[in-house]
N, CA, C and O atoms as a GROMACS GRO file, in nm:
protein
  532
    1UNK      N    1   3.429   8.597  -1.700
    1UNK     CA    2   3.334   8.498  -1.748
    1UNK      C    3   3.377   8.362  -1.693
    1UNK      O    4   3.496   8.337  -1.676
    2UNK      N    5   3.299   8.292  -1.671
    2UNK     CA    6   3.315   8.140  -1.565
    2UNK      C    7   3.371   8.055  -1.749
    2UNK      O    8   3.385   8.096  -1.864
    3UNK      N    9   3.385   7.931  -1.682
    3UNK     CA   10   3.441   7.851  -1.751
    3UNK      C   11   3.339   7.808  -1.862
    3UNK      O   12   3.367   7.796  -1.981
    4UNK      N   13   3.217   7.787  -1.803
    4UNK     CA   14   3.122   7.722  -1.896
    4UNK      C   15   3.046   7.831  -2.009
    4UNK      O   16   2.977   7.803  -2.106
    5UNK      N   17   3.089   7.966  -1.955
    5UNK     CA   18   3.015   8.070  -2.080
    5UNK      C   19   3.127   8.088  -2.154
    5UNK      O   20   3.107   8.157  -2.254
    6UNK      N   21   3.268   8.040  -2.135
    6UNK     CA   22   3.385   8.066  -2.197
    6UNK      C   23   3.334   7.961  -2.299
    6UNK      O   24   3.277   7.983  -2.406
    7UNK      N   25   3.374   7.821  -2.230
    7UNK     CA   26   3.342   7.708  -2.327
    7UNK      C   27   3.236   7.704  -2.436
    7UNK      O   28   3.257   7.669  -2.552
    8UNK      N   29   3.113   7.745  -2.384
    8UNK     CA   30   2.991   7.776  -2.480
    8UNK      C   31   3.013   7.872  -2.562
    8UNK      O   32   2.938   7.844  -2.656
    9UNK      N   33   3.093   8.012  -2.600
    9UNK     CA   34   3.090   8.082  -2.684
    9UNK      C   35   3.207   8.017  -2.810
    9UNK      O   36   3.218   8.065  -2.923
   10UNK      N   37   3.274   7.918  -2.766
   10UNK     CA   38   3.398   7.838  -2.849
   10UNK      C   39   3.319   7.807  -2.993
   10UNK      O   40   3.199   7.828  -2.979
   11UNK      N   41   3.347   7.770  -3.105
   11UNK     CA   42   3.293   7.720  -3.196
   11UNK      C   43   3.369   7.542  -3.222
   11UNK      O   44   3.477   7.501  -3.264
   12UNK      N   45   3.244   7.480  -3.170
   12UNK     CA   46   3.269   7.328  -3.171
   12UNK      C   47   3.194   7.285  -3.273
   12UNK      O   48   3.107   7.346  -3.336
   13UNK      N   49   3.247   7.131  -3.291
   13UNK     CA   50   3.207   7.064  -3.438
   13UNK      C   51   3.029   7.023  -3.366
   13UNK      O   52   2.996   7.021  -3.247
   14UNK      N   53   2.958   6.999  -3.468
   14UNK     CA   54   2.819   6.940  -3.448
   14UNK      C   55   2.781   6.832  -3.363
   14UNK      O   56   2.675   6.819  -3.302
   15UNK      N   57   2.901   6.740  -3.365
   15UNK     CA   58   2.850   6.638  -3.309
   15UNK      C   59   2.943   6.639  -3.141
   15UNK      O   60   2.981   6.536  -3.084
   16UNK      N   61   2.963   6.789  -3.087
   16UNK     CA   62   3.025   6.783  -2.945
   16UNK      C   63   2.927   6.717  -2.835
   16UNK      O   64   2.812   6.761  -2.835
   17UNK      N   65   2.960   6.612  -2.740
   17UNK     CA   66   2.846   6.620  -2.650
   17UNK      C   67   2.809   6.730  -2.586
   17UNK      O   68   2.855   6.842  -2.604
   18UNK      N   69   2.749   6.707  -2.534
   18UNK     CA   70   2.691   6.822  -2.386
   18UNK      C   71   2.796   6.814  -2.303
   18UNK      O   72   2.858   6.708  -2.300
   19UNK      N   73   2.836   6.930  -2.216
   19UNK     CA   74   2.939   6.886  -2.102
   19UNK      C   75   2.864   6.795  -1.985
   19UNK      O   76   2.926   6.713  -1.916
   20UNK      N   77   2.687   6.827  -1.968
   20UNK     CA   78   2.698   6.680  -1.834
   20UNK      C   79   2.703   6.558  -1.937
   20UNK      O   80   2.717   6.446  -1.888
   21UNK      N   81   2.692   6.569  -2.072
   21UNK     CA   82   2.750   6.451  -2.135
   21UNK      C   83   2.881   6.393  -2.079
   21UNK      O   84   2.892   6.284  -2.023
   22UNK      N   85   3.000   6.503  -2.109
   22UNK     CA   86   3.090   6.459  -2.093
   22UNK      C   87   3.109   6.418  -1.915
   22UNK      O   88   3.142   6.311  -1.864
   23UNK      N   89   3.085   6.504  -1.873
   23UNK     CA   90   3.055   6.498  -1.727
   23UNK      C   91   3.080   6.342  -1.665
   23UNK      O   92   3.168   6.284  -1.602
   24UNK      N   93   2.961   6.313  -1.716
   24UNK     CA   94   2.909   6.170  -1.701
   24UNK      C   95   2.996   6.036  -1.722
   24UNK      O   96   3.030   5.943  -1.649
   25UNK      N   97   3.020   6.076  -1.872
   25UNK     CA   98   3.134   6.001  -1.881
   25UNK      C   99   3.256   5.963  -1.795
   25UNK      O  100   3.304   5.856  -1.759
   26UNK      N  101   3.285   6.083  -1.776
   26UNK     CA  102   3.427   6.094  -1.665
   26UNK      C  103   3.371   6.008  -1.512
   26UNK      O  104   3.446   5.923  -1.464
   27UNK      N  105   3.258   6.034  -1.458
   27UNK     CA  106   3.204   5.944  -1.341
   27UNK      C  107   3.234   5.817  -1.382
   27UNK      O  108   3.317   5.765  -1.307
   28UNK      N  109   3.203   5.754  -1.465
   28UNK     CA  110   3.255   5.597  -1.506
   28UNK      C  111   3.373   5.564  -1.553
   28UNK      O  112   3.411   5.447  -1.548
   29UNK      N  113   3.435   5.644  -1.596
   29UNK     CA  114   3.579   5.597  -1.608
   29UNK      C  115   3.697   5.617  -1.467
   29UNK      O  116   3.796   5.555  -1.427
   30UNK      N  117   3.622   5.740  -1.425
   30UNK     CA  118   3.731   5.749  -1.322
   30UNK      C  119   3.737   5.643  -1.227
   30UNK      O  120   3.849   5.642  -1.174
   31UNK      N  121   3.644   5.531  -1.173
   31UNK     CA  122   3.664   5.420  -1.122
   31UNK      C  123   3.730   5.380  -1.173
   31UNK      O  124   3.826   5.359  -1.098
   32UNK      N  125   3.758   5.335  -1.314
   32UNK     CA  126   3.812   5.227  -1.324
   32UNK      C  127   3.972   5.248  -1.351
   32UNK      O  128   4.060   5.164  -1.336
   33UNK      N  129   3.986   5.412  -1.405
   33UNK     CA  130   4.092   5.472  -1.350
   33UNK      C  131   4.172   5.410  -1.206
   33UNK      O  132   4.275   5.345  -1.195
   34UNK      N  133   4.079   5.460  -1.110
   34UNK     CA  134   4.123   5.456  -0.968
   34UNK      C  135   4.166   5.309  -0.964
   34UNK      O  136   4.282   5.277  -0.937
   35UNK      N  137   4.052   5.204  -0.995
   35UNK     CA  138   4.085   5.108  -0.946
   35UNK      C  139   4.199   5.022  -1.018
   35UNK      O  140   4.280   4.946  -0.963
   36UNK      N  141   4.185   5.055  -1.164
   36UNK     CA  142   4.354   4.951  -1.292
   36UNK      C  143   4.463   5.103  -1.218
   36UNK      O  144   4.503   5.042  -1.119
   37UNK      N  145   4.483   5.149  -1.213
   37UNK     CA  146   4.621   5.228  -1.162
   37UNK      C  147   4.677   5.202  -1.038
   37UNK      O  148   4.789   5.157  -1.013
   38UNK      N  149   4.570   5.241  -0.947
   38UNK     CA  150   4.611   5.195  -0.789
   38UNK      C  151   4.620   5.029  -0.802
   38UNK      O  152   4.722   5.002  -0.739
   39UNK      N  153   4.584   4.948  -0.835
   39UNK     CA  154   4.640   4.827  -0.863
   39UNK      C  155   4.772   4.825  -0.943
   39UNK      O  156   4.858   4.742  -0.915
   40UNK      N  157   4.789   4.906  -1.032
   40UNK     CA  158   4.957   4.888  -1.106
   40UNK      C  159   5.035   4.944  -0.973
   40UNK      O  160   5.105   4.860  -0.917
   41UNK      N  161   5.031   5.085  -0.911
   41UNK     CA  162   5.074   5.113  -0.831
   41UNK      C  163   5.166   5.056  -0.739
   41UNK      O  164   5.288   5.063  -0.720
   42UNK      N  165   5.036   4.977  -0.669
   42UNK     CA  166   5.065   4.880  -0.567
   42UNK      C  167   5.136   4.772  -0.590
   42UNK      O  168   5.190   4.715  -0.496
   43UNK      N  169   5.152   4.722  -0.728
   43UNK     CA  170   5.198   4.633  -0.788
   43UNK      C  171   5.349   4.682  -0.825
   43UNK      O  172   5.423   4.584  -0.825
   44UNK      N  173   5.402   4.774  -0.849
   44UNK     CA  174   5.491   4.827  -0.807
   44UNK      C  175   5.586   4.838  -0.713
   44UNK      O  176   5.700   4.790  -0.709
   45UNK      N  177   5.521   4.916  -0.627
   45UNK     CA  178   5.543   4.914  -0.483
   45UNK      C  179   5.581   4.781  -0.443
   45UNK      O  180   5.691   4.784  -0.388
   46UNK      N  181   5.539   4.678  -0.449
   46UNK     CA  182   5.569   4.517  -0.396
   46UNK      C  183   5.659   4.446  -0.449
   46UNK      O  184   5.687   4.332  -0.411
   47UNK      N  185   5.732   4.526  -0.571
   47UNK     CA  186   5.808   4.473  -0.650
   47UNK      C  187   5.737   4.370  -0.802
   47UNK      O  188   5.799   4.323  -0.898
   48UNK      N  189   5.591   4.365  -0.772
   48UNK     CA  190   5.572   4.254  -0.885
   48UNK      C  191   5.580   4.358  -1.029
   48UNK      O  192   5.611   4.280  -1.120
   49UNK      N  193   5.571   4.443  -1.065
   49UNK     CA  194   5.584   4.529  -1.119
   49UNK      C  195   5.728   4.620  -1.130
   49UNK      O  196   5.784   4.697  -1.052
   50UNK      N  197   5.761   4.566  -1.288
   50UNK     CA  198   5.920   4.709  -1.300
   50UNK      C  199   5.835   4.848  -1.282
   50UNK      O  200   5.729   4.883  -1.334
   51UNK      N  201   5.912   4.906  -1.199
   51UNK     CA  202   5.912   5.047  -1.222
   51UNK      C  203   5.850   5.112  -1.347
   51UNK      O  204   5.751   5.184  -1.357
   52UNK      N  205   5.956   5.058  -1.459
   52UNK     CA  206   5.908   5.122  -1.623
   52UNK      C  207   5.767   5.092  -1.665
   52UNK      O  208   5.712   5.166  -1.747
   53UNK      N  209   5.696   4.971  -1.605
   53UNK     CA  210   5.548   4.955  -1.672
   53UNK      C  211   5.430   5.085  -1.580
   53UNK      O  212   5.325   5.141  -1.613
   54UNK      N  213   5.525   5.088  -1.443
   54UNK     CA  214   5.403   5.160  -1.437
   54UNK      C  215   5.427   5.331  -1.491
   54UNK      O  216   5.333   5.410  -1.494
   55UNK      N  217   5.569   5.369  -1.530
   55UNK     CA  218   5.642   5.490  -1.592
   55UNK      C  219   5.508   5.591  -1.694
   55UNK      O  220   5.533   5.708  -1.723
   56UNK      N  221   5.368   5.520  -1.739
   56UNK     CA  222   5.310   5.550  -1.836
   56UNK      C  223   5.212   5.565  -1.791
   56UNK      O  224   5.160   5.660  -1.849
   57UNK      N  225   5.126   5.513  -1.691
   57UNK     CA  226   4.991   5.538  -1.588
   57UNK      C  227   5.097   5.662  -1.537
   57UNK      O  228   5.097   5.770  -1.596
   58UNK      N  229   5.169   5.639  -1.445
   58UNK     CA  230   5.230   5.791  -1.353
   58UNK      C  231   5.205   5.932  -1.459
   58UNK      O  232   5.132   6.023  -1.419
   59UNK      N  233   5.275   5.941  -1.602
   59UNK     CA  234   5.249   6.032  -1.667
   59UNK      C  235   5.144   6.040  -1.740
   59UNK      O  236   5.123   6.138  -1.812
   60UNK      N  237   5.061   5.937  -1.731
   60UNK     CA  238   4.946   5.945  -1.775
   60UNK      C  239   4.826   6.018  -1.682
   60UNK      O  240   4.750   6.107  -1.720
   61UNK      N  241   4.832   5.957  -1.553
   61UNK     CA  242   4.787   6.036  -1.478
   61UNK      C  243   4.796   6.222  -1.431
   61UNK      O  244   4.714   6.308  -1.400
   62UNK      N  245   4.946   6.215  -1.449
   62UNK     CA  246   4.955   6.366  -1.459
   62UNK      C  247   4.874   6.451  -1.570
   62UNK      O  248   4.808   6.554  -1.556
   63UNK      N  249   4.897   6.384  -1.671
   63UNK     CA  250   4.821   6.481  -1.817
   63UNK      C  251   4.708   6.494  -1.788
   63UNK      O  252   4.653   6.603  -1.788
   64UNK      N  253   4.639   6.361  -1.751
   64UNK     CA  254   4.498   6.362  -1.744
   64UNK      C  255   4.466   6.489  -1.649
   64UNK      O  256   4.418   6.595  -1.690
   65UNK      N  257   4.498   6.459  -1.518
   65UNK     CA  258   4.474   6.581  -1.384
   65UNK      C  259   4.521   6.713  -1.456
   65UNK      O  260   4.451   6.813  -1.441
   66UNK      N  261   4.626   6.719  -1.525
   66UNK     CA  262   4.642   6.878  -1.546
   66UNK      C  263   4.542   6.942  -1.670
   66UNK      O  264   4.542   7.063  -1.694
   67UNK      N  265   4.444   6.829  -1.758
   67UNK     CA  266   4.417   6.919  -1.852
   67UNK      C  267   4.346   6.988  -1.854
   67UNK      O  268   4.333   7.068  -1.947
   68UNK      N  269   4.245   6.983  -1.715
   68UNK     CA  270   4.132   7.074  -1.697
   68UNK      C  271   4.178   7.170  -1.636
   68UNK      O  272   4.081   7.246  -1.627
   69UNK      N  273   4.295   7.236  -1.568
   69UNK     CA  274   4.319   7.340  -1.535
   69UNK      C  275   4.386   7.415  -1.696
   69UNK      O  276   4.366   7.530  -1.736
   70UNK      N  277   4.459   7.320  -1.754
   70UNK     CA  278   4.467   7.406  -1.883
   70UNK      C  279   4.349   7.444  -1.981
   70UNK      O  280   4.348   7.552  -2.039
   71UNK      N  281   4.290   7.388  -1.990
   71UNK     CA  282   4.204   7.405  -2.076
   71UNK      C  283   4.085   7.524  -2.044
   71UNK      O  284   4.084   7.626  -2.111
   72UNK      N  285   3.996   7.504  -1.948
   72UNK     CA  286   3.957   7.556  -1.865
   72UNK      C  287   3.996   7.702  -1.745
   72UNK      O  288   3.914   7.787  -1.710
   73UNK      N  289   4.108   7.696  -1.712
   73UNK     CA  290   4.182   7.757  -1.602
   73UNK      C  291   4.290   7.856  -1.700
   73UNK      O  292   4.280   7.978  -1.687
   74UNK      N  293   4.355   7.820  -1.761
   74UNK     CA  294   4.436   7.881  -1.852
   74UNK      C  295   4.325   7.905  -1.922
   74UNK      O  296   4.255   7.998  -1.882
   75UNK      N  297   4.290   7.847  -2.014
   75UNK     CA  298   4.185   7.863  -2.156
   75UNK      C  299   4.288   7.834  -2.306
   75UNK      O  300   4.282   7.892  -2.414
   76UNK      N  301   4.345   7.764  -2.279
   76UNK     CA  302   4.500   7.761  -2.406
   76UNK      C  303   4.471   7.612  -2.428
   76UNK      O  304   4.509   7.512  -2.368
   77UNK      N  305   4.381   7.631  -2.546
   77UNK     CA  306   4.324   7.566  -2.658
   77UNK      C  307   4.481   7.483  -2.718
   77UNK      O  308   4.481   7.366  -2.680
   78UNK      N  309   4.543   7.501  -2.758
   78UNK     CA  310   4.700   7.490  -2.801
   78UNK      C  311   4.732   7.375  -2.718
   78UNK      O  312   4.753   7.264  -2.768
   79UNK      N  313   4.736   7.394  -2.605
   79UNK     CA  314   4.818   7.354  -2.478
   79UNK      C  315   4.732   7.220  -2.432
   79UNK      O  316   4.782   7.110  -2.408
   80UNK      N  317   4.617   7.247  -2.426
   80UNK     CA  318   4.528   7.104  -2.403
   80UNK      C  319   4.518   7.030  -2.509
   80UNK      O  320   4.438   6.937  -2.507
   81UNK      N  321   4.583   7.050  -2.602
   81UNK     CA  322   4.500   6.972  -2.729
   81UNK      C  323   4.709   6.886  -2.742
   81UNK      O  324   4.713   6.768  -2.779
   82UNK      N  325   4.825   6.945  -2.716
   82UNK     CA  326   4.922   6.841  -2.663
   82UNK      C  327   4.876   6.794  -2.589
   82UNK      O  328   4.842   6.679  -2.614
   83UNK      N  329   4.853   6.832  -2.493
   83UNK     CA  330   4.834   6.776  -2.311
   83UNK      C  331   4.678   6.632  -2.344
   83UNK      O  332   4.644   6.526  -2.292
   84UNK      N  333   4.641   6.697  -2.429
   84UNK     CA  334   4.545   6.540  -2.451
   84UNK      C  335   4.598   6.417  -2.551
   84UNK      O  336   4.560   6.301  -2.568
   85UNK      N  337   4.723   6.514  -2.617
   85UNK     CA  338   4.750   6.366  -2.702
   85UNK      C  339   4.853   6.356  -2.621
   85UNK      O  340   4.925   6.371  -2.719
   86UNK      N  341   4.934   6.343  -2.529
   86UNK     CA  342   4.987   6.309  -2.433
   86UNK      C  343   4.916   6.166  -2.382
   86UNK      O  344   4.949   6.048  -2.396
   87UNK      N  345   4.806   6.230  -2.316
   87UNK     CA  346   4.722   6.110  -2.251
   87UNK      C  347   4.666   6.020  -2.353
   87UNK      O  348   4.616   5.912  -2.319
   88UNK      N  349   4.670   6.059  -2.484
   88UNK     CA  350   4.607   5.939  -2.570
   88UNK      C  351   4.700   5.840  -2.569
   88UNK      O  352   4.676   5.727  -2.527
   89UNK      N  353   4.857   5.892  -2.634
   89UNK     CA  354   4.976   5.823  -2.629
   89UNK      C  355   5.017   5.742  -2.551
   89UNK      O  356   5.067   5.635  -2.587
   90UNK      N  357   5.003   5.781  -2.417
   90UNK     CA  358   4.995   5.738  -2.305
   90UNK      C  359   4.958   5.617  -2.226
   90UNK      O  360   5.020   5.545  -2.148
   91UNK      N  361   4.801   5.621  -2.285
   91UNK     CA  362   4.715   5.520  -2.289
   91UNK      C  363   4.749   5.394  -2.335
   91UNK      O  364   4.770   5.298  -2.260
   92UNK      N  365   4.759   5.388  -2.527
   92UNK     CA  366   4.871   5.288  -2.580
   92UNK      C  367   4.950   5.218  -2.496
   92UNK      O  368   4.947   5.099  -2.464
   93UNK      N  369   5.038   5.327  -2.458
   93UNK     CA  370   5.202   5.327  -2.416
   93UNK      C  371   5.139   5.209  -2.254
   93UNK      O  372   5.196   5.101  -2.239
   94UNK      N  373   5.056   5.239  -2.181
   94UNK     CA  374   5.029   5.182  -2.037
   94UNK      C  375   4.962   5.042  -2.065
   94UNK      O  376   4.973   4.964  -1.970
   95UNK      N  377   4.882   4.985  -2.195
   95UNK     CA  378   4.829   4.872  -2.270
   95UNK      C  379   4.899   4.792  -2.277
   95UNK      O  380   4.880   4.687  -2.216
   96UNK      N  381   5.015   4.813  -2.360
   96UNK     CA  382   5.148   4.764  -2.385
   96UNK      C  383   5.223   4.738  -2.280
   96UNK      O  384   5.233   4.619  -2.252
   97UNK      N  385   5.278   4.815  -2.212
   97UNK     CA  386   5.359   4.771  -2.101
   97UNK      C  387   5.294   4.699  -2.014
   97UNK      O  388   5.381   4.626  -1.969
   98UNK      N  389   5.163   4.665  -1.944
   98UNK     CA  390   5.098   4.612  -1.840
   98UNK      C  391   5.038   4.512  -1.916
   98UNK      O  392   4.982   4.446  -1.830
   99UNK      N  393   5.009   4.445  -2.054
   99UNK     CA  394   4.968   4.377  -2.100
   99UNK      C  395   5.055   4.190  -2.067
   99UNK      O  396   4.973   4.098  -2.076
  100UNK      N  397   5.176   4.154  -2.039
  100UNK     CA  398   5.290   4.072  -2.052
  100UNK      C  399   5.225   4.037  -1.868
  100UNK      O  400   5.207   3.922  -1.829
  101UNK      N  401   5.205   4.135  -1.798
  101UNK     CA  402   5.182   4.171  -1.665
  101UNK      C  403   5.050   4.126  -1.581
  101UNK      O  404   5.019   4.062  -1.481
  102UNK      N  405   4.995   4.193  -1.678
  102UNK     CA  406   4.832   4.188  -1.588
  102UNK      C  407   4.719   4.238  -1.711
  102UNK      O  408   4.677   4.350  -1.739
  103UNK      N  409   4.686   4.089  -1.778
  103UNK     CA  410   4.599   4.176  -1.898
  103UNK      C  411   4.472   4.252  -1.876
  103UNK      O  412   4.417   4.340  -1.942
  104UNK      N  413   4.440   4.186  -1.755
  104UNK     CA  414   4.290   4.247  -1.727
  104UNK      C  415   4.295   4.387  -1.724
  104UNK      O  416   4.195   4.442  -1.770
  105UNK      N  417   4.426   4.496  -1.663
  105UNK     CA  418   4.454   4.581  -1.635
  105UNK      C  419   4.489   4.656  -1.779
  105UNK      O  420   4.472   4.777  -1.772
  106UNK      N  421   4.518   4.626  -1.863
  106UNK     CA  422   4.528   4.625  -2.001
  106UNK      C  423   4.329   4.650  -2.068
  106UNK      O  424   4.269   4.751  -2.107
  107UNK      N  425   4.290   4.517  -2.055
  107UNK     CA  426   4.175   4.510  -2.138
  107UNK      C  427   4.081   4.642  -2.066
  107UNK      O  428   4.023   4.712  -2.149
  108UNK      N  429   4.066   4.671  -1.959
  108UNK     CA  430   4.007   4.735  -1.846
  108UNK      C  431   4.027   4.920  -1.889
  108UNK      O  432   3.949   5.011  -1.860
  109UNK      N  433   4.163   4.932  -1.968
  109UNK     CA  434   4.169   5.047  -1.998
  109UNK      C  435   4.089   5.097  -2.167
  109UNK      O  436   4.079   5.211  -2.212
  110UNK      N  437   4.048   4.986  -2.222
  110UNK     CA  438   4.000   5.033  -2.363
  110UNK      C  439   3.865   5.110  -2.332
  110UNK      O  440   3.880   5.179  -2.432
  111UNK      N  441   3.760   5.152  -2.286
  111UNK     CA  442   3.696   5.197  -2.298
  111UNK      C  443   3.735   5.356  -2.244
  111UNK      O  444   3.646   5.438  -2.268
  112UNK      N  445   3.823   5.396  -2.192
  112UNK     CA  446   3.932   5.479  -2.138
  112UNK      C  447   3.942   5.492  -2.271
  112UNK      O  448   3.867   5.572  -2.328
  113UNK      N  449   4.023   5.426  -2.334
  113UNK     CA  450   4.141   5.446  -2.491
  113UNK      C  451   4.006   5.541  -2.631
  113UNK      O  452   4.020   5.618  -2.726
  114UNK      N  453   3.876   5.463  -2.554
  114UNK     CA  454   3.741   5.504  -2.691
  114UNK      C  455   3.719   5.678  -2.629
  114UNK      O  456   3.687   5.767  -2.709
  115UNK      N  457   3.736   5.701  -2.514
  115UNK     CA  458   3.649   5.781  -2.523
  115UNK      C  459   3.755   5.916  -2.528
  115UNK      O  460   3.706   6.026  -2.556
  116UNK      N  461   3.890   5.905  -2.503
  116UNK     CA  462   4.006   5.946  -2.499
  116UNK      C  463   4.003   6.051  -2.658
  116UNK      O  464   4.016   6.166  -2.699
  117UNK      N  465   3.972   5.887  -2.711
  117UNK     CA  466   4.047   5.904  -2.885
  117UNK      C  467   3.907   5.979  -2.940
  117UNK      O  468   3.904   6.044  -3.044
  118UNK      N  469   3.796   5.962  -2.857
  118UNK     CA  470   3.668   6.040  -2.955
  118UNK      C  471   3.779   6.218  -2.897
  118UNK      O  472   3.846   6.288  -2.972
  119UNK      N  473   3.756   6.237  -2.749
  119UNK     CA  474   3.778   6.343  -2.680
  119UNK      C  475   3.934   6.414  -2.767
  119UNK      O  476   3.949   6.536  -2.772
  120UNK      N  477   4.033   6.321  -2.827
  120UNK     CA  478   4.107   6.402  -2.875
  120UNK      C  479   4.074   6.435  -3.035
  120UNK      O  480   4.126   6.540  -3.072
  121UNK      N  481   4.009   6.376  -3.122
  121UNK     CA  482   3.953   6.424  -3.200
  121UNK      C  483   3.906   6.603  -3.210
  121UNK      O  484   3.940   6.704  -3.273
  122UNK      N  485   3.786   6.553  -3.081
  122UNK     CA  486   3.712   6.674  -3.044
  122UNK      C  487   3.826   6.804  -3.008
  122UNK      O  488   3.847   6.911  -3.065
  123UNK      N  489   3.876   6.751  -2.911
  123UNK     CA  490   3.978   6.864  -2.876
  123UNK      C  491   4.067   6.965  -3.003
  123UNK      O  492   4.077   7.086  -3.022
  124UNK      N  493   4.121   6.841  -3.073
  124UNK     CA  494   4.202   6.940  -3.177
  124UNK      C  495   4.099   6.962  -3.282
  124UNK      O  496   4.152   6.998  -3.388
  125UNK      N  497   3.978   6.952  -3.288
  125UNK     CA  498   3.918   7.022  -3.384
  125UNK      C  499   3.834   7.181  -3.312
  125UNK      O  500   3.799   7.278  -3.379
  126UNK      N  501   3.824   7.168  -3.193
  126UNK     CA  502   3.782   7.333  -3.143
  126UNK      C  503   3.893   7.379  -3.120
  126UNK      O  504   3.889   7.492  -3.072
  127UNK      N  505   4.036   7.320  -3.142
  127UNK     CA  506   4.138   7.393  -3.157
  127UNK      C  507   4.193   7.469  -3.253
  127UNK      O  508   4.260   7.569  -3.228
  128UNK      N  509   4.162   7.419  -3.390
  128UNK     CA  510   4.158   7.430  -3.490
  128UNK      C  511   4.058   7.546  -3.563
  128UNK      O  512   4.077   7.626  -3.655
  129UNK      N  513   3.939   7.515  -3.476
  129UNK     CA  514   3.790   7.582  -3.517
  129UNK      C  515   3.855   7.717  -3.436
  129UNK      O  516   3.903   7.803  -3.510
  130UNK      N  517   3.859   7.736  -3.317
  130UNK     CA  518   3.904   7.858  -3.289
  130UNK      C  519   4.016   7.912  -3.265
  130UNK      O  520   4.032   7.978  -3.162
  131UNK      N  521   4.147   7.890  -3.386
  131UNK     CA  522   4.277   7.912  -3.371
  131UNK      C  523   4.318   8.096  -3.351
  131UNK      O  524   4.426   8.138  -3.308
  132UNK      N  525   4.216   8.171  -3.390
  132UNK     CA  526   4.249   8.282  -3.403
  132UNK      C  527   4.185   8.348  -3.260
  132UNK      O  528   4.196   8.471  -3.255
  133UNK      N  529   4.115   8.281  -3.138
  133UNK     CA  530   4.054   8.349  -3.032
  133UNK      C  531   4.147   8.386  -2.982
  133UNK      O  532   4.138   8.454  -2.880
   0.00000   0.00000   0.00000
């Protein structure tokens, strides 16, 4: 069974979006992804940036990229639902450190932080909803 008749037979709360809901979403954030990270990055790289601020985008970025192969690819409900509060934590954790730095790069990630914190909600509750699949 493909990913999306997997996902659709799951028992989710009422108010899940649609996946081209979510879909969609991800098209607008991932710019701004691309563009506040590869700016810490680079900022890094040049020295204007410690190492440690950007320590939380780097593992932030990893969680993010790996959770759709877990979730999806594995199917371990368990495993994405750490692996997303990872990236919620994360999020915080990259606010804070780049805030002293570069606030725009800071302010630039909250709509990231909203849709994160709806998405981990969601997550550990079809985790929850289907603990026994």
């Amino acid at each position: 069974m493909n990913w999306l008749d997997w996902y659709n037979t799951l028992a989710k709360p009422s108010w899940t979006p649609a996946p081209a809901t979510i879909g969609l979403i991800w098209q607008i954030l991932y710019p701004i992804i691309l563009v506040t990270f590869g700016f810490v990055f680079v900022q890094t790289i040049r020295g204007k940036v410690p190492w440690l601020v950007a320590l939380p985008f780097a593992i932030n970025l990893v969680a993010n990229l790996i959770f759709t192969p877990i979730q999806f690819g594995m199917r371990n409900l368990p495993l994405a639902s750490v692996d997303i509060l990872i990236v919620w934590v994360t999020i915080i954790w990259m606010m804070v450190a780049i805030w002293r730095h570069y606030r725009w790069v800071a302010v630039a990630q909250v709509p990231y932080f909203v849709w994160v914190s709806l998405a981990t909600v969601l997550q550990l509750s079809i985790t929850a909803m289907n603990w026994e699949k």
